[in-house]
Structure formats: structure tokens, C-alpha cells
Residue, then its C-alpha position, 0 to 999 in steps of 0.5 A: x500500500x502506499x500512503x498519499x498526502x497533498x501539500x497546500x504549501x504551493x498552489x496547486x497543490x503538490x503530492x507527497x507519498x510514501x511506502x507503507x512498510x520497508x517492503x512496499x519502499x522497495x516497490x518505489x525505488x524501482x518504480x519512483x517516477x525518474x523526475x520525483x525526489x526522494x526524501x529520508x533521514x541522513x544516517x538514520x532508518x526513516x520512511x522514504x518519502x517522495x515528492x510527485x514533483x509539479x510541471x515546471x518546478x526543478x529539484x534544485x528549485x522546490x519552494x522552502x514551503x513544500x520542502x519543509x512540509x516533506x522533510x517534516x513528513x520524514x521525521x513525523x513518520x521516522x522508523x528510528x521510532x516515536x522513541x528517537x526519530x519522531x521526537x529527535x530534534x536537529x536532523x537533517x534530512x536528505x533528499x534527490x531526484x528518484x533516478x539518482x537512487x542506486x540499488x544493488x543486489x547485496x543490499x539489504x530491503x529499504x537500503x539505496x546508495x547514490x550513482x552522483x552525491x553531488x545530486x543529493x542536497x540537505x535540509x535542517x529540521x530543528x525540530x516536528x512542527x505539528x500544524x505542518x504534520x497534522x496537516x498532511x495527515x489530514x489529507x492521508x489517502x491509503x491506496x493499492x497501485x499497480x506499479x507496473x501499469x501506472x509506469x506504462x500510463x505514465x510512458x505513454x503519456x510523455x511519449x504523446x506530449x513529446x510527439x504533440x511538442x514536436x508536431x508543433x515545433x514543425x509546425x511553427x518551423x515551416x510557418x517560420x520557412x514560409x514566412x521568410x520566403x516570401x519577405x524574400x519575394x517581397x525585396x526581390x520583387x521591389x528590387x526589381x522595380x527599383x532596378x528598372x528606375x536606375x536604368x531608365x535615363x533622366x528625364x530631358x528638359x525641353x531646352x536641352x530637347x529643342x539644343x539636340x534638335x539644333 
């Protein structure tokens, strides 16, 4: 099962979600949308927490808002336990795009490393804020995926907006090509005229015409 929450700290709202059990965790380090960020604890065991990331927000750039309300949903439900995860205060909380997530076979359930750790940031939480938590709760939907087919849907629907961007970059390529061929015509069909007045000689006034007949 995996748990979805929705942030309102942007707007729209933004979702989080997160494994229910180590095992379910593992389900999402290999189906995590490559474009997600993945949140946890630093050095200590805590839910893997992702955020759903929003059209044009990059991982670098996610608004202290919504990073806080993440980071909070880490160390709210931090397997270290109510005993010192949940009430530890001074974590710090690491996070990464999904496809940065690094799993090898001799790996223990729930554990990842990195393939770059130049891609994995930080964030301080002082200590749980329970308006943020309580909040997100508020908003918890329990619910089964088909990861498998949720992967495949997803695929399919960029492949169709990477083809519609395409189309209509050609499109507006060709009106561009056609555009410029006829402001070509245009300079050429007024060179033309301007051309036959240059060849054309200067009028004669009517003395020198009477002087040429002398």
C-alpha cells in the first residue's frame, strides 16, 4: 500500500507519498517516477518519502514551503521510532531526484546508495512542527497501485506530449520557412522595380530637347 498526502504549501497543490512498510519502499525505488525526489533521514532508518514533483518546478528549485512540509513528513513518520526519530530534534534530512537512487543486489530491503552525491542536497529540521504534520495527515489517502501499469500510463503519456511538442515545433518551423520566403519575394520583387528606375535615363528638359534638335 502506499500512503498519499497533498501539500497546500504551493498552489496547486503538490503530492507527497510514501511506502507503507520497508517492503512496499522497495516497490518505489524501482518504480519512483525518474523526475520525483526522494526524501529520508541522513544516517538514520526513516520512511522514504517522495515528492510527485509539479510541471515546471526543478529539484534544485522546490519552494522552502513544500520542502519543509516533506522533510517534516520524514521525521513525523521516522522508523528510528516515536522513541528517537519522531521526537529527535536537529536532523537533517536528505533528499534527490528518484533516478539518482542506486540499488544493488547485496543490499539489504529499504537500503539505496547514490550513482552522483553531488545530486543529493540537505535540509535542517530543528525540530516536528505539528500544524505542518497534522496537516498532511489530514489529507492521508491509503491506496493499492499497480506499479507496473501506472509506469506504462505514465510512458505513454510523455511519449504523446513529446510527439504533440514536436508536431508543433514543425509546425511553427515551416510557418517560420514560409514566412521568410516570401519577405524574400517581397525585396526581390521591389528590387526589381527599383532596378528598372536606375536604368531608365533622366528625364530631358525641353531646352536641352529643342539644343539636340539644333
Amino acid at each position: 500500500m502506499v500512503l498519499f498526502f497533498t501539500s497546500t504549501a504551493v498552489n496547486p497543490p503538490a503530492i507527497i507519498y510514501m511506502g507503507k512498510d520497508k517492503f512496499e519502499n522497495e516497490d518505489l525505488i524501482k518504480y519512483a517516477w525518474p523526475q520525483d525526489v526522494w526524501f529520508h533521514v541522513d544516517k538514520l532508518s526513516s520512511a522514504h518519502v517522495y515528492l510527485r514533483m509539479p510541471d515546471g518546478m526543478t529539484w534544485e528549485a522546490i519552494p522552502e514551503a513544500l520542502l519543509i512540509d516533506c522533510a517534516q513528513l520524514v521525521k513525523a513518520n521516522s522508523i528510528e521510532g516515536t522513541s528517537t526519530g519522531n521526537k529527535k530534534d536537529n536532523l537533517t534530512i536528505i533528499y534527490t531526484p528518484a533516478d539518482n537512487l542506486k540499488k544493488s543486489g547485496d543490499m539489504a530491503v529499504g537500503q539505496v546508495s547514490f550513482h552522483n552525491d553531488k545530486r543529493v542536497k540537505r535540509v535542517h529540521v530543528p525540530k516536528r512542527e505539528n500544524v505542518i504534520v497534522n496537516r498532511l495527515n489530514k489529507t492521508k489517502v491509503e491506496r493499492e497501485v499497480d506499479h507496473e501499469q501506472e509506469r506504462v500510463d505514465r510512458i505513454k503519456k510523455e511519449n504523446a506530449a513529446k510527439r504533440a511538442a514536436a508536431a508543433a515545433k514543425k509546425k511553427a518551423d515551416a510557418e517560420l520557412a514560409r514566412a521568410r520566403e516570401a519577405e524574400k519575394a517581397a525585396k526581390s520583387y521591389d528590387n526589381l522595380f527599383s532596378g528598372e528606375d536606375e536604368d531608365e535615363p533622366p528625364a530631358q528638359s525641353v531646352q536641352e530637347m529643342m539644343d539636340d534638335f539644333m
